[in-house]
C-alpha positions in Angstrom: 118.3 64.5 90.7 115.9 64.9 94.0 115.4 63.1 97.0 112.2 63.0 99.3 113.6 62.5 102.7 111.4 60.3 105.0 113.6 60.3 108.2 114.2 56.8 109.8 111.7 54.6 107.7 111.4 53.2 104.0 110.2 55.3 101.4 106.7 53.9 100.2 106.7 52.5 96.4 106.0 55.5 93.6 103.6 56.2 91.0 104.9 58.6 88.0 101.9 59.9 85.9 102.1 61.9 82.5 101.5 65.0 83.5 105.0 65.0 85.9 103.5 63.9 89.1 105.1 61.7 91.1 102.6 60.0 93.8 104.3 58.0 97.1 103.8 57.2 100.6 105.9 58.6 103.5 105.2 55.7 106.2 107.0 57.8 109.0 104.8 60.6 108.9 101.5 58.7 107.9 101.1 60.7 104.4 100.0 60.0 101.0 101.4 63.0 98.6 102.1 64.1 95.4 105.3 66.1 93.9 106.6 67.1 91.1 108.5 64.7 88.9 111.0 67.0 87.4 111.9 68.3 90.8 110.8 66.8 93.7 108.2 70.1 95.0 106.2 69.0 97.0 102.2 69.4 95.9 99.7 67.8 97.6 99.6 65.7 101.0 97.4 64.1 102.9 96.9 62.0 106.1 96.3 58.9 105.6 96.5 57.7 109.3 98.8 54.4 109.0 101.7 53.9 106.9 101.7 54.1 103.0 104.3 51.1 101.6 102.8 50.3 98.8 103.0 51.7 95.2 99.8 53.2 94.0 98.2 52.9 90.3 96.1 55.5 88.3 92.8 54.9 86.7 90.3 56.7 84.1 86.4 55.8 84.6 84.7 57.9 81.8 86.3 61.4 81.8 87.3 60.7 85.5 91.4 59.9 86.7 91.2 58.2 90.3 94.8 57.6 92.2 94.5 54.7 94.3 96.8 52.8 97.4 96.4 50.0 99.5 97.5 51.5 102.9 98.2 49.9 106.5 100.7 49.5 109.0 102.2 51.5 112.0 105.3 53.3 112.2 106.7 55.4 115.3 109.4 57.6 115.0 111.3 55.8 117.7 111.0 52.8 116.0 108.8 50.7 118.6 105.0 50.2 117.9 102.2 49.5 119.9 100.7 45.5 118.4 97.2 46.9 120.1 97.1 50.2 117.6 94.3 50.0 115.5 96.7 50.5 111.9 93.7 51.6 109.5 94.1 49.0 106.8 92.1 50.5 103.9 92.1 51.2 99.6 92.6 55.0 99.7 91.0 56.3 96.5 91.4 60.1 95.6 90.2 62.6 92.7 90.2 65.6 91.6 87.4 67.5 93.6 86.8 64.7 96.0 84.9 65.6 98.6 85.4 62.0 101.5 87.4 62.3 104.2 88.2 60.2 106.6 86.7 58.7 110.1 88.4 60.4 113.2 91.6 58.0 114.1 91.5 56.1 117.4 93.4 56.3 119.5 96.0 53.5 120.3 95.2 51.4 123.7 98.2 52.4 126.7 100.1 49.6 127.7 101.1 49.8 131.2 104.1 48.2 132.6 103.4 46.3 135.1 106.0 43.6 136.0 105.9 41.0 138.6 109.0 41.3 141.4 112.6 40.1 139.8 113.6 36.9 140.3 116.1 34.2 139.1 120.1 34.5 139.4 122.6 35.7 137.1 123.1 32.5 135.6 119.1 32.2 134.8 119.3 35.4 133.6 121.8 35.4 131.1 120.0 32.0 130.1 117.1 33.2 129.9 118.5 35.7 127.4 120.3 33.3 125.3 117.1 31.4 125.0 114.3 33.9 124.7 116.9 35.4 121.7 116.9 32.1 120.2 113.2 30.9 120.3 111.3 34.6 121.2 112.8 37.7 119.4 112.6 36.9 115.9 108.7 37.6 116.6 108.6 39.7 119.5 111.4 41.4 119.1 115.2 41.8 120.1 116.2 42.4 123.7 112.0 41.9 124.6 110.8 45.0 122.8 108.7 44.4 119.9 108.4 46.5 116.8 104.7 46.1 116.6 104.4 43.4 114.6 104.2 40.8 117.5 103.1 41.6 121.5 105.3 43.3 123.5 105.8 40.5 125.9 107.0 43.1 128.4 103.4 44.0 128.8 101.7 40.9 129.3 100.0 39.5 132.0 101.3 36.2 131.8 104.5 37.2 133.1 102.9 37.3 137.1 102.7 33.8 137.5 104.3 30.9 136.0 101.3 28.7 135.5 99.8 31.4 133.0 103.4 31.7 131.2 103.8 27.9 130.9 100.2 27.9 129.6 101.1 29.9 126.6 104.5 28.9 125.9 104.1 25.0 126.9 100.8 24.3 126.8 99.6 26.0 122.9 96.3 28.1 125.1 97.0 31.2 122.5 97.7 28.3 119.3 94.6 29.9 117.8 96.0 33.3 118.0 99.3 31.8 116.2 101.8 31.3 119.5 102.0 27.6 119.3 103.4 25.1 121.8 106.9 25.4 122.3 107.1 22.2 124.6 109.4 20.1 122.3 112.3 22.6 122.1 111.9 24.4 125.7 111.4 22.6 129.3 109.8 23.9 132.0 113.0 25.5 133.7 114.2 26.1 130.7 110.3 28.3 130.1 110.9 29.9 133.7 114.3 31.3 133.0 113.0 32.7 129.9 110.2 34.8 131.9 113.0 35.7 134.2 114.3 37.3 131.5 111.5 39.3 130.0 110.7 40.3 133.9 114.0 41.7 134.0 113.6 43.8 131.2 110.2 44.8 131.9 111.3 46.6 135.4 114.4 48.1 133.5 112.0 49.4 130.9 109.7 50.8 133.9 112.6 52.6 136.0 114.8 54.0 132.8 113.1 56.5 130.2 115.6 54.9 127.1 113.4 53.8 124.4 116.2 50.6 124.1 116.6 49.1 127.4 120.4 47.5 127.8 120.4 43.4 127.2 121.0 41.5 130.5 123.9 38.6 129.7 
């Protein structure tokens, strides 16, 4: 009958009360907002600062109809999000007449690029490809650019050395943070190769203004 459009992202779950409003989340643009059911008019909006997924529910305490939704997340238009943005994970509770509004949003923390000199030959290169594809990007992201939901391991400054990149990947020092040891399935060359790889596409990503940097096979 309608459609909200939300550009590229999902539409966030929807809550339809009696009175013909129709409550959901745009995750794109950050916004929590009401329409009308019968349709689709938009009503009411609001920032909410971080994306809205979830559904919400309504409530009555004494005369008193709350609408409330569990919010957090990022989402960038050009689909690449920073893992150091604060994502403002929070219940978002609203009524008629409410008077709260939100803390200021903080800014997200710049990531610099700020790669080491290339190295490696074709051969490593495309290797380390093959195997940062098969043990790295279903975390951190295909073709070393992360979504946001893992580091951007273009950014890190474990790639100027190999000691501190062997450290991480071999030796478990970020197991706390959830990066364990990855010493029974990748050898040291086999480790080096791989931050060949990412180097690689960290300088592309530093000379080229594309949001997608081309894979190097």
């Amino acid at each position: 009958m309608w459609r909200i459009p939300v550009g590229n992202s999902r539409s966030g779950g929807t809550l339809v009360t009696a009175g013909g409003l129709l409550f959901t989340g745009n995750p794109l643009a950050k916004e929590f907002g009401a329409y009308s059911a019968i349709d689709g008019k938009p009503l009411w909006h609001t920032s909410a600062q971080t994306g809205v997924m979830a559904g919400a529910i309504s409530y009555q305490v004494g005369d008193e109809q709350y609408v409330a939704v569990v919010a957090g997340g990022n989402a960038n238009p050009g689909g690449n999000s920073n893992y150091y943005a604060p994502n403002f994970s929070r219940l978002l509770v609203y009524k008629l007449g409410g008077s709260a509004v939100l803390p200021p949003a903080a800014p997200p923390p710049l990531q610099v690029l700020n790669p080491p000199p290339g190295f490696g030959t074709r051969a490593q290169l495309t290797h380390g490809a093959q195997l940062y594809d098969r043990f790295c990007g279903t975390c951190h992201g295909a073709e070393a650019q992360s979504r946001g939901m893992f580091p951007d391991l273009r950014y890190s400054g474990a790639l100027q050395n190999t000691d501190a990149f062997q450290a991480i990947v071999l030796g478990g020092a970020l197991k706390q943070n959830g990066m364990v040891s990855f010493k029974s399935a990748l050898p040291p060359a086999d480790t080096e190769d791989v931050r060949a790889y990412i180097v690689a596409r960290a300088i592309w990503s530093k000379t080229h203004t594309a949001t997608l940097a081309p894979a190097v096979h």
